[in-house]
PLY file of the C-alpha trace (Angstrom):
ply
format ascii 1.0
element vertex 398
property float x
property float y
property float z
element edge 397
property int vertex1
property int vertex2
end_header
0.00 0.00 0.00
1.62 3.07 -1.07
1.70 6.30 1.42
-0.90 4.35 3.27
-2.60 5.82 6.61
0.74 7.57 8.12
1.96 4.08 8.50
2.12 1.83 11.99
0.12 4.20 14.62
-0.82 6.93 12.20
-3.81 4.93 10.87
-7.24 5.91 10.12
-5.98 8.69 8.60
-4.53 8.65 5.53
-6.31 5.46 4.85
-9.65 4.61 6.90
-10.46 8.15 7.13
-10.24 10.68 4.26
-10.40 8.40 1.46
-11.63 5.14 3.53
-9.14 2.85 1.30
-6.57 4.79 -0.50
-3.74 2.10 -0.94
-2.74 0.81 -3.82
-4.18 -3.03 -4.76
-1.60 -5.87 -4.27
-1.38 -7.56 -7.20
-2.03 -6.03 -10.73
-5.65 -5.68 -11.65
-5.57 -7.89 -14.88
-4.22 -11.01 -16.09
-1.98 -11.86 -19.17
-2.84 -14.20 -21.76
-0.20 -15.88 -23.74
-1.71 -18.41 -26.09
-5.26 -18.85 -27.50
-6.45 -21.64 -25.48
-5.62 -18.66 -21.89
-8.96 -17.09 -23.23
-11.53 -19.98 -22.48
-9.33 -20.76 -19.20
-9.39 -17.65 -18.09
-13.73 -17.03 -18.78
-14.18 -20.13 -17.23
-11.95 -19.74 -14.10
-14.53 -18.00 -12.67
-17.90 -18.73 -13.74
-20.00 -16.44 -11.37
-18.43 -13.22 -12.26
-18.40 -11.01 -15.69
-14.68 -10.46 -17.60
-13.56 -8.25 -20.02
-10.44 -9.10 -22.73
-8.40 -6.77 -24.50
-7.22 -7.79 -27.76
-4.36 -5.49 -28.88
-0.94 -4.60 -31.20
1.62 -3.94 -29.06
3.26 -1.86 -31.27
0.73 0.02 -32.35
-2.24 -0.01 -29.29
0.29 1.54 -26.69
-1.84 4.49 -25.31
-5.28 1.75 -25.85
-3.45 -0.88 -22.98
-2.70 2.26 -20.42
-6.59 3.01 -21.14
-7.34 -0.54 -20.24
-4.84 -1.10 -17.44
-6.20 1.87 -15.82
-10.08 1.00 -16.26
-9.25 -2.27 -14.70
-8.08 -0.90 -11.71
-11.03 1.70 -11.41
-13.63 -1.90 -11.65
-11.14 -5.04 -10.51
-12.90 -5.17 -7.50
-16.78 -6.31 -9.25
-15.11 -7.36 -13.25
-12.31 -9.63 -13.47
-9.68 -8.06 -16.82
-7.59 -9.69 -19.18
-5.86 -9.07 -21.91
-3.27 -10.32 -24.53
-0.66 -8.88 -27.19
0.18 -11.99 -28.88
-0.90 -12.01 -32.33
-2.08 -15.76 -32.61
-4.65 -15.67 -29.81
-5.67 -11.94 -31.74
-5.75 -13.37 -34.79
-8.02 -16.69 -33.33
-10.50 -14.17 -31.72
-10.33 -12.04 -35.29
-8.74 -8.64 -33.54
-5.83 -9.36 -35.96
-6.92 -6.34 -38.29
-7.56 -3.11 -35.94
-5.30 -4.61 -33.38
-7.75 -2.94 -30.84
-10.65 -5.23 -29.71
-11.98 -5.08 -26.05
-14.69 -7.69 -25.83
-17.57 -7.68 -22.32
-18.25 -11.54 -20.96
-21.68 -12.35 -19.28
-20.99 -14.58 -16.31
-20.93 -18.03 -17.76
-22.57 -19.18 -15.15
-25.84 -16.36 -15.26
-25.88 -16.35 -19.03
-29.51 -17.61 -19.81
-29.72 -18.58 -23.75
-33.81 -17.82 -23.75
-33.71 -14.60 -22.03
-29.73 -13.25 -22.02
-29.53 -11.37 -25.78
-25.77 -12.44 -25.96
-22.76 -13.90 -23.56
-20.80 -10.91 -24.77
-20.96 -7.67 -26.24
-17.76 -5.68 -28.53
-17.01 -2.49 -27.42
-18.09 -0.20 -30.39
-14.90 2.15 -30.62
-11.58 1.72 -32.65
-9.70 3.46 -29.80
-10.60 3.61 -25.97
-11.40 6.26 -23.95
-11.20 5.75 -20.24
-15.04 7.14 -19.73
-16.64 5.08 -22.74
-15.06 1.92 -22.12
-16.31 2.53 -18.43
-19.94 3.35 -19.14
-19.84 0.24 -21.70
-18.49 -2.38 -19.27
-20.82 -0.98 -16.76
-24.00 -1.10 -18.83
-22.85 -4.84 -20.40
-21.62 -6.91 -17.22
-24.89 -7.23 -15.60
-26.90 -10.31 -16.96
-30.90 -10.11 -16.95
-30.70 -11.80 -13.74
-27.36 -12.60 -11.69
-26.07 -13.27 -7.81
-25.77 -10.18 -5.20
-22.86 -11.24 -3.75
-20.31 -8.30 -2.25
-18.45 -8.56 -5.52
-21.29 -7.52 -7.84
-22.77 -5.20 -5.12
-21.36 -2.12 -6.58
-21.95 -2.91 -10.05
-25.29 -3.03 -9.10
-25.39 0.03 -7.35
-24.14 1.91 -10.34
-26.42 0.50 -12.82
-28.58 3.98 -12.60
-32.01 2.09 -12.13
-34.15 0.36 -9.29
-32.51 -3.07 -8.44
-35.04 -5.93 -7.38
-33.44 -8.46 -5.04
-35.09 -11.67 -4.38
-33.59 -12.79 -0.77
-33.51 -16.64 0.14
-30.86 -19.50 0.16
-28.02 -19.87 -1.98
-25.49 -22.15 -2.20
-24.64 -22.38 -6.05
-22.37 -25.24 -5.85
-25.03 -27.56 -3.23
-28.32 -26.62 -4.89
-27.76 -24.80 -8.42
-31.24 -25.74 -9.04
-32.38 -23.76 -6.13
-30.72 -20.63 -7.68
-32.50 -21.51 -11.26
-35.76 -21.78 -10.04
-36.05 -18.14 -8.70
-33.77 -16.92 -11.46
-36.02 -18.37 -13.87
-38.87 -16.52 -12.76
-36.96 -13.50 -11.78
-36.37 -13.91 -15.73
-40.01 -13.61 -16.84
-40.65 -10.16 -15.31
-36.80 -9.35 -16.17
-37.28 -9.51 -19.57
-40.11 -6.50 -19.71
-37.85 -4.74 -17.87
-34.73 -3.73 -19.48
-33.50 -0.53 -18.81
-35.81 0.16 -15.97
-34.76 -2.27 -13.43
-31.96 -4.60 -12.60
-32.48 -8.16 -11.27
-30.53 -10.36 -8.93
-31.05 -12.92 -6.20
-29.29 -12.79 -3.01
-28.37 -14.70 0.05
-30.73 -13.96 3.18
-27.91 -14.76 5.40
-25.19 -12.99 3.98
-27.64 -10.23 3.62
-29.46 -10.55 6.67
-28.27 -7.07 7.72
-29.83 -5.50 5.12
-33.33 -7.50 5.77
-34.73 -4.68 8.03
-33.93 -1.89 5.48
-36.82 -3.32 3.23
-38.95 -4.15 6.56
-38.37 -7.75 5.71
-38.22 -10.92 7.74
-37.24 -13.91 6.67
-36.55 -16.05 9.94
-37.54 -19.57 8.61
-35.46 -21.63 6.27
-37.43 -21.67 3.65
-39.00 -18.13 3.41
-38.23 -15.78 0.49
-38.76 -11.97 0.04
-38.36 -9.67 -2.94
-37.47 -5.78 -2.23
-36.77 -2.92 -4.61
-33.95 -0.72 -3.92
-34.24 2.87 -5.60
-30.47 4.63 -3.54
-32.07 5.33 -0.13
-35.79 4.58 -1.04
-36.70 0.73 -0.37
-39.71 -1.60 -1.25
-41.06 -4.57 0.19
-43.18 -7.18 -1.87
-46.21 -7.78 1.17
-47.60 -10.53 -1.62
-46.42 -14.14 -1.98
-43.95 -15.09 -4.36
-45.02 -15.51 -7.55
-44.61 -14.55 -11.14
-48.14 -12.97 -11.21
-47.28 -10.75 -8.02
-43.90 -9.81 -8.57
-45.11 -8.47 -11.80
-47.63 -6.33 -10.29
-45.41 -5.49 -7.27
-42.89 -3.82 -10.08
-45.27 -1.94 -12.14
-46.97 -0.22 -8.96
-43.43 0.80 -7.55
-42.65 1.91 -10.83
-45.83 3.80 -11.36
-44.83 5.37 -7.64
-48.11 3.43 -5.86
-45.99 2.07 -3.44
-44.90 3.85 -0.06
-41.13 3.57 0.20
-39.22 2.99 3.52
-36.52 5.45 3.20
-32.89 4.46 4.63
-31.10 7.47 5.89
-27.42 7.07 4.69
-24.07 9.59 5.11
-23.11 10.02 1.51
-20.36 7.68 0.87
-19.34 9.27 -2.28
-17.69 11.86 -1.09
-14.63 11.92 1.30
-15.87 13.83 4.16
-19.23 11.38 3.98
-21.59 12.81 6.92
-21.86 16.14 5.45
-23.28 18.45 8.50
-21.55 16.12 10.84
-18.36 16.07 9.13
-16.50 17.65 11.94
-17.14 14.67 14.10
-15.65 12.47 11.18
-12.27 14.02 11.97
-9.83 10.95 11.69
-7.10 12.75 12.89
-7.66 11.38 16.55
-8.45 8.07 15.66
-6.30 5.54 17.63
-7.52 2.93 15.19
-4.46 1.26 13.38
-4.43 1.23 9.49
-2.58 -2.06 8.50
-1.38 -2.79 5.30
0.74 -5.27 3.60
3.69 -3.08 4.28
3.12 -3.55 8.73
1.29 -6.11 8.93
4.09 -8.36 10.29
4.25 -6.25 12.76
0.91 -5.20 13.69
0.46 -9.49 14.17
3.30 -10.28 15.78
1.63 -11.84 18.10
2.70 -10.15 21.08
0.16 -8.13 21.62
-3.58 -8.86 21.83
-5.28 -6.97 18.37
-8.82 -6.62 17.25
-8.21 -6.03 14.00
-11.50 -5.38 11.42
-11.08 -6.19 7.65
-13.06 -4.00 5.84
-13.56 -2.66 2.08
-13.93 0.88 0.96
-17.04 1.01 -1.11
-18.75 -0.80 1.73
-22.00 0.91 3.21
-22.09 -1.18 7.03
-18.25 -1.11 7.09
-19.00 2.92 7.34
-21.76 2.54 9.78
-19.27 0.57 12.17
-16.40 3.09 11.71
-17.62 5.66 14.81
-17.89 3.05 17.05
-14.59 1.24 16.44
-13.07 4.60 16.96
-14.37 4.84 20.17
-13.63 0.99 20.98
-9.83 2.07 20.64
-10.17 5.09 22.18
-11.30 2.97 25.13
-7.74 1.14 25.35
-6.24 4.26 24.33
-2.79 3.88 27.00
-2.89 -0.02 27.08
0.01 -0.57 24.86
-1.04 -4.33 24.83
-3.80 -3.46 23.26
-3.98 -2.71 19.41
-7.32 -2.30 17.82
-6.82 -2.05 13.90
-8.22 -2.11 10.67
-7.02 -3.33 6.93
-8.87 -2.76 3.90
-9.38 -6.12 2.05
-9.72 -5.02 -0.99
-6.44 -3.22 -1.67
-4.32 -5.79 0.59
-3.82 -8.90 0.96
-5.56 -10.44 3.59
-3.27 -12.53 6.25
-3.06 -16.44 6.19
-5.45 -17.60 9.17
-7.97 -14.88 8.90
-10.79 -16.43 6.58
-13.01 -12.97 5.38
-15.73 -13.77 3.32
-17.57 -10.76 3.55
-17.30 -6.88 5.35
-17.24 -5.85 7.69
-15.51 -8.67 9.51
-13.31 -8.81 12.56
-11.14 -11.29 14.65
-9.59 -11.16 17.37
-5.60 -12.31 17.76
-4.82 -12.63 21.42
-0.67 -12.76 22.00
1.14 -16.05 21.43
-3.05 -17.89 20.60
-5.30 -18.61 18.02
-6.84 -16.08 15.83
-10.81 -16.36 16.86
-13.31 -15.02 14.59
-16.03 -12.08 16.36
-19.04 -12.17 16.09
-20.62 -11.11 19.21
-22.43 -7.69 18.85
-21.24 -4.90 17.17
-21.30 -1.95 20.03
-18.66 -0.24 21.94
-19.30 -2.23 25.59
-19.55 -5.42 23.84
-16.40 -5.43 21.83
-14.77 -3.73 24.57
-15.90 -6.86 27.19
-14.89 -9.19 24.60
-11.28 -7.66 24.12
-10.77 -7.75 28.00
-12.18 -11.35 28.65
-9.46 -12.86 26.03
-6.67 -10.45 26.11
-3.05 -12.61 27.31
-1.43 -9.46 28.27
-3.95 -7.05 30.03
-5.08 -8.74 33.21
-2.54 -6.65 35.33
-3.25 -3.30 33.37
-6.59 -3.26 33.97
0 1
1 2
2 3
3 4
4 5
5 6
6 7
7 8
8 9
9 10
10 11
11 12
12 13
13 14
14 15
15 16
16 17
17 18
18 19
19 20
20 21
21 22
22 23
23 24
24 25
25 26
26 27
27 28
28 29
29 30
30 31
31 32
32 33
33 34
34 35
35 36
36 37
37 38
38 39
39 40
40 41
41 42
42 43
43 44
44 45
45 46
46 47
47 48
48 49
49 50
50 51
51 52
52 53
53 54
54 55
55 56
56 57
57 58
58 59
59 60
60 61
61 62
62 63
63 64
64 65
65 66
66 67
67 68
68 69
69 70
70 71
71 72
72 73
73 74
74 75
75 76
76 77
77 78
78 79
79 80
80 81
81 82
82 83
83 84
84 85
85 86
86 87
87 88
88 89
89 90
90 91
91 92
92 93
93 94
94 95
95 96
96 97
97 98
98 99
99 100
100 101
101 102
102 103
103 104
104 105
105 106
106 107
107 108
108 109
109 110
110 111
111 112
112 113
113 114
114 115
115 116
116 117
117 118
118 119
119 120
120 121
121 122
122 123
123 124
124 125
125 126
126 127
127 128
128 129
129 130
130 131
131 132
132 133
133 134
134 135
135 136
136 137
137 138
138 139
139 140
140 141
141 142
142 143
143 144
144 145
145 146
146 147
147 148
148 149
149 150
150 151
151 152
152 153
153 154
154 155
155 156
156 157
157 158
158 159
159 160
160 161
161 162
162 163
163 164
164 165
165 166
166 167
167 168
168 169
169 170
170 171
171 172
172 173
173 174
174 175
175 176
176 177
177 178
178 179
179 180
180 181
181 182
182 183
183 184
184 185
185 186
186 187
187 188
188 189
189 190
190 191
191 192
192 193
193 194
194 195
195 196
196 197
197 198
198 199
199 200
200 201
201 202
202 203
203 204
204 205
205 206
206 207
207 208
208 209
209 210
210 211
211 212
212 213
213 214
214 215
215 216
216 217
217 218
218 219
219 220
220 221
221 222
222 223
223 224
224 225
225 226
226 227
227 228
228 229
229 230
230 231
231 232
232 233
233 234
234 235
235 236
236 237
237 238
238 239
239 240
240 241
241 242
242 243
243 244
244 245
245 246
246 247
247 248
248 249
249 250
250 251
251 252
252 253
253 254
254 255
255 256
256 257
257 258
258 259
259 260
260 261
261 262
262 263
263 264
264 265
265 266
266 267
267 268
268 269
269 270
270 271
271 272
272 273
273 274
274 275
275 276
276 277
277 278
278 279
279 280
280 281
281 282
282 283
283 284
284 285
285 286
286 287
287 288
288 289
289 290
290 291
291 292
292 293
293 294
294 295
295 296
296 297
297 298
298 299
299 300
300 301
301 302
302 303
303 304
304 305
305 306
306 307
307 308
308 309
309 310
310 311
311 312
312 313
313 314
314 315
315 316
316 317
317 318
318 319
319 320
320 321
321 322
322 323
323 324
324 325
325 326
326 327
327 328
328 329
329 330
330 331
331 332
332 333
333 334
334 335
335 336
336 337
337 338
338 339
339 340
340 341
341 342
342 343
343 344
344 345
345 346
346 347
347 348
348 349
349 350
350 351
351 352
352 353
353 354
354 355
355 356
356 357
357 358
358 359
359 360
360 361
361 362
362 363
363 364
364 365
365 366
366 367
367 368
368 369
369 370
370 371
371 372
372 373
373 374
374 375
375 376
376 377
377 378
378 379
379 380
380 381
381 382
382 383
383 384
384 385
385 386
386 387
387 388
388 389
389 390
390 391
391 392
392 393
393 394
394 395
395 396
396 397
């Protein structure tokens, strides 16, 4: 992470507070490929997520790769980028001519041959320019109906129009037919819908925290719900599931019959997010430690006990936690045993031991023991009780 939150002990600053993950990424944000059979490989290496390949000349595309490079660090985090200069795999995927092709994958695995127009989509231009080829990938990586998973989240969010989420359980690789039976019907109202709303279904677990912003509850295994999200206005289906209903349900929220529930959000989009409250969102007091790849050795070196949160920048409950983890480490603020820290997962690379499937999550690493995983309750007293039940080294400071 370059010039990353004032390094060890500045933290929060420079990176969890005015840009809330500055840093660079680890690795680069595309891969190579070197012969014609890399392109299939590469699509299906990852079935549940969209790609985009670059076909170019390098003699003659120079300033076209820099446009690429640089889109695909702007979107790594939701579209997975490739691209290749050798002229047999451009000349197999017929780019041999302009030397400049850039082509948009469906994911494989969402791609629906009845509904989904096409698995991919050319980008129209001879050249690139950063903002076209940004707008293109944007409006081409969604499929009629895909997965809301934390990857595709903010593609989602920046698709400009309403998105419908049917909540229940997923688990793609023990019941893909579960998955295809809502899909399928998500599908049939989809289709009448293009342009005017996105579809995807999502997890009610993984989601379960965003249940109540809808004003649904799901508590039994089996239960689905369908809500509309319009940025802070949101929708809850009352009826049954159903084609019929959802059908209905759409047209009256898009006719405005519907009441919305209205989530009241800080701005994320801007750096000092809070607006009238920004003066309490000064980070400069923060006693939360940024890590990054470049301390993390030291921030874990096990002899201390550390809370550490893993968290990623364009994440809205990651930013509702923030205020209260400040004040958690204020709370140890002179127990030098103590570290209470923070790493954005997106832009480093996440420690072996520490399993983060989603954000915000944190574990605890007492000194010299096993890293444990937290998931107690998410308020100052709480995490603060938890810290000083497990610490090794803070019986006698306390």
């Amino acid at each position: 992470g370059g010039g990353y939150g004032g390094g060890y002990g500045g933290g929060y600053g420079g990176g969890y507070g005015d840009e809330y993950g500055g840093g660079e990424p680890s690795g680069p944000a595309f891969t190579m490929i070197d012969d014609v059979d890399g392109v299939q490989k590469f699509l299906d290496d990852e079935a549940t997520e969209p790609a985009v390949i670059g076909y170019f000349n390098d003699d003659t595309n120079k300033e076209d790769i820099e446009v690429f490079e640089s889109v695909a660090s702007s979107l790594q985090y939701g579209v997975r980028f490739a691209y290749s200069v050798e002229d047999d795999v451009r000349e197999a995927y017929k780019a041999a001519k302009s030397g400049c092709v850039v082509q948009v994958y469906l994911p494989p695995r969402f791609f629906n041959e009845k509904y989904d127009t096409k698995p991919k989509k050319r980008f129209p231009g001879k050249t690139l320019k950063e903002d076209a080829l940004t707008k293109f990938i944007k409006k081409n990586t969604l499929p009629l109906v895909g997965q809301k998973n934390w990857k595709s989240n903010e593609m989602y969010d920046g698709a400009g129009v309403p998105v419908v989420t049917l909540f229940t359980a997923v688990d793609l690789e023990k019941n893909p037919k579960g998955f295809d039976y809502y899909a399928n019907r998500l599908r049939r109202v989809a289709i009448d819908n293009i342009g005017k709303l996105v579809f995807n279904v999502g997890d009610k677990d993984d989601f379960s925290y965003m249940l109540e912003d809808y004003d649904l509850e799901l508590p039994n295994k089996k239960d689905v719900g369908v809500g509309i999200k319009d940025g802070n206005k949101h929708y809850a289906m009352t009826e049954s599931f159903s084609v019929d209903n959802l059908r209905a349900f759409t047209e009256k929220v898009l006719a405005g019959e519907v009441e919305a529930k209205i989530k009241e959000e800080p701005d994320y989009s801007s750096n000092d997010y809070g607006g009238e409250d920004a003066e309490e969102e000064d980070d400069s007091d923060s006693l939360v430690v940024t890590v990054t790849d470049d301390n993390v050795g030291e921030v874990l070196s096990k002899d201390k006990d550390v809370m550490i949160e893993f968290y990623a920048p364009w994440c809205g409950h990651c930013q509702q936690l923030k205020p209260t983890y400040k004040k958690l480490a204020a709370e140890f603020d002179g127990v030098d045993s103590v570290v209470v820290a923070a790493m954005d997962a997106t832009a480093n690379e996440v420690p072996e031991g520490y399993d983060v499937q989603g954000y915000p999550t944190i574990f605890f690493a007492p000194a010299d023991g096993e890293v444990v995983s937290y998931d107690g309750a998410r308020d100052v007293d709480s995490m603060a009780t938890f810290i000083k039940t497990n610490a090794k080294t803070i019986k006698d400071e306390l």
